[in-house]
N, C-alpha and C positions, 0 to 999 in steps of 0.2 A: 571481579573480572577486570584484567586492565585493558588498557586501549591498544594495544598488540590484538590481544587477543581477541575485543571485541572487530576490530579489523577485519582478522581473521576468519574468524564465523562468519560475515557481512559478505566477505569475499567469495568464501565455499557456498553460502547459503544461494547466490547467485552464478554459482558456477562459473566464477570468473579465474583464470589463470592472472598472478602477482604482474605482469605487464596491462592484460586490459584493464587489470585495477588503478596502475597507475597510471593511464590515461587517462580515470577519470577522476584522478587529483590532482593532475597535474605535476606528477614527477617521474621519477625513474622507477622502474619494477627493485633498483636492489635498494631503494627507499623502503620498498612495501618490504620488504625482506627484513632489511632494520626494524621495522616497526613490529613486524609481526614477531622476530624473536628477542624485541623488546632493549633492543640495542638503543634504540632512538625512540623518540617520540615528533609525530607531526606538527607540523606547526597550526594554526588555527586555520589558516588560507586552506589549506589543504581540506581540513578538516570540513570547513563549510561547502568547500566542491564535492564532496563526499556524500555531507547530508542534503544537500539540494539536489544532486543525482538521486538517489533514492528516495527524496521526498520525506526523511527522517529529520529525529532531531538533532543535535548538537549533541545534547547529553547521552543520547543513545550509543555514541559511541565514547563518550569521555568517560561515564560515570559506569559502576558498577552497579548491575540492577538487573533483577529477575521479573522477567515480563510474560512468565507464565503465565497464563488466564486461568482463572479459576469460579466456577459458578459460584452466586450466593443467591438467597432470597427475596422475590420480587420485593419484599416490605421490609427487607432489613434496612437499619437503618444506615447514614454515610460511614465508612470505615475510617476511622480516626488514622492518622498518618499518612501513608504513602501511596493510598489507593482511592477510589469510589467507584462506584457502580453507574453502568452504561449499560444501554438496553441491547440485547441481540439478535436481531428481527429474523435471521434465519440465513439463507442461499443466496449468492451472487456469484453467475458464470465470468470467467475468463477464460470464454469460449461458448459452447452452445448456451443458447440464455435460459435462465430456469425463472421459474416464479418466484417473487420477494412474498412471503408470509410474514403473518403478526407477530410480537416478539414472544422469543421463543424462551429465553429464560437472559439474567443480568450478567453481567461479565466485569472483574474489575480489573480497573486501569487504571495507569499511573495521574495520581490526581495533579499533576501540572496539566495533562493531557484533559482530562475529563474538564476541568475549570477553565479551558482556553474554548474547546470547543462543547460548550454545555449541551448543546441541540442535537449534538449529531447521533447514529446510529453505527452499531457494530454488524455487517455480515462475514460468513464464513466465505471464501474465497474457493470456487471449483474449477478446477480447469488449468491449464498450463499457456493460455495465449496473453496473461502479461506476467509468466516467469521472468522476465529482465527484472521487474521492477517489483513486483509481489508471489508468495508461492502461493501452489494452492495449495489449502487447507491452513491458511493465516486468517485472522482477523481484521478486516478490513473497518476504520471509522470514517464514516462518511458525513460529509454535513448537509445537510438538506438548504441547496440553493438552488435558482435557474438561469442565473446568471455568471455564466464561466467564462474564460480567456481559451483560443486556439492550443491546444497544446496539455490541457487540463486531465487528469485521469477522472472519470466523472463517472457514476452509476446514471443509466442511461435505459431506460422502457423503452419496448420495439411494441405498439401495437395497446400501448396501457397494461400490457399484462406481464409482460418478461423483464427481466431487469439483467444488464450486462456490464461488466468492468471493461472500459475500453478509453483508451486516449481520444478527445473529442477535439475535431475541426470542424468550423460552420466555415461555408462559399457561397457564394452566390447563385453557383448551381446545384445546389446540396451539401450534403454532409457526411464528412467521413469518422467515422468510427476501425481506429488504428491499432491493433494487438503491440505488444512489446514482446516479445517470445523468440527462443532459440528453437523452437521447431518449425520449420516451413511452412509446412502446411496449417498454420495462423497466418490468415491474410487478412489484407486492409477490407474493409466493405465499407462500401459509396453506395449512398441513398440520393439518389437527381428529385428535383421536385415534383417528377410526377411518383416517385415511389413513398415521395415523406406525403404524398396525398392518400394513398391508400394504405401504407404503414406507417403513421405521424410515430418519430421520435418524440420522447418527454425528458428531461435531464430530472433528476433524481436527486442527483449531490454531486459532490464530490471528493475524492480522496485526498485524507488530510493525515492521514498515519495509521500503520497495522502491529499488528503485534505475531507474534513467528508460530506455526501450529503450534498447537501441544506436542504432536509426533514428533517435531525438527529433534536431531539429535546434535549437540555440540562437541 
């Protein structure tokens, strides 16, 4: 696939028309147009505004690669080449919170990914309140930390039980938990400290890269 086209997909896959794309490269929509029917290629500048918006890699949009997930055997062993296996613990809402269960079976991913973040975990993504930035029903890899920065997409427990994909802000007077979503009705929710008393948030991880349902069609 070349980088037009990977573009491309990136672009529809978020529902974005070729102008809000180019805002967030920083150029002109009849850039995205060149690119996309492979008249031009981006520069790198570009490129990196691209993947730091979406939170991807570099390569995901330069290199040509099928990121289909595909199950294997909890005891097979690592897949020589271009993959290895990462655990997939199960549900994570983006939107009503569900419960995170044990893992549910392995998932392989691309082994730059798997080798950078050894520790982390795969959930399936439900819900539409952070379609800006992930769909539902992709794979979300998350790494198991507690220590995040304002602004973080972070798996986040409401109560020790529920686990939810949500942009995390800590204040002084609580905590906001922020959807990224084209539909309205995803709103912000702010927890003040008498509510983190009777509902403690727990941070979970954080989002470090997903991979695109199986259903996405290109």
């Amino acid at each position: 696939m070349s980088i037009g086209r990977n573009i491309k997909r990136l672009r529809e896959l978020h529902n974005l028309s070729q102008k809000e794309f180019a805002e967030i490269a920083g150029v002109s929509d009849k850039a995205v147009s060149t690119w996309e029917n492979e008249i031009k290629e981006p520069r790198m500048g570009a490129i990196q505004k691209i993947a730091d918006h979406f939170n991807i890699l570099k390569s995901d949009i330069i290199e040509d690669r099928n990121f289909n997930v595909s199950p294997i055997d909890k005891n097979a062993p690592v897949i020589k080449g271009s993959s290895k296996p990462m655990p997939l613990l199960g549900s994570i809402a983006a939107g009503v919170p569900l419960e995170m269960v044990t893992v549910r079976e392995w998932i392989n991913v691309p082994t730059e990914v798997a080798d950078q973040y050894p520790n982390g975990f795969l959930v399936e993504v439900n819900g539409d309140s952070m379609n800006k930035i992930i769909p539902s029903g992709a794979l979300a890899l998350i790494v198991p930390v507690t220590d995040v920065n304002n602004g973080d997409i972070v798996a986040v427990a409401v109560n020790g039980y529920d686990a939810t994909l949500k942009r995390f802000y800590k204040f002084q007077n609580g905590v906001t938990l922020e959807p990224e979503s084209y539909n309205p009705k995803n709103v912000t929710q702010f927890y003040n400290c008498n509510d983190l008393e009777i509902n403690p948030i727990s941070i979970k991880g954080k989002l470090v890269w997903y991979m695109a349902p199986l259903n996405m069609k290109f």
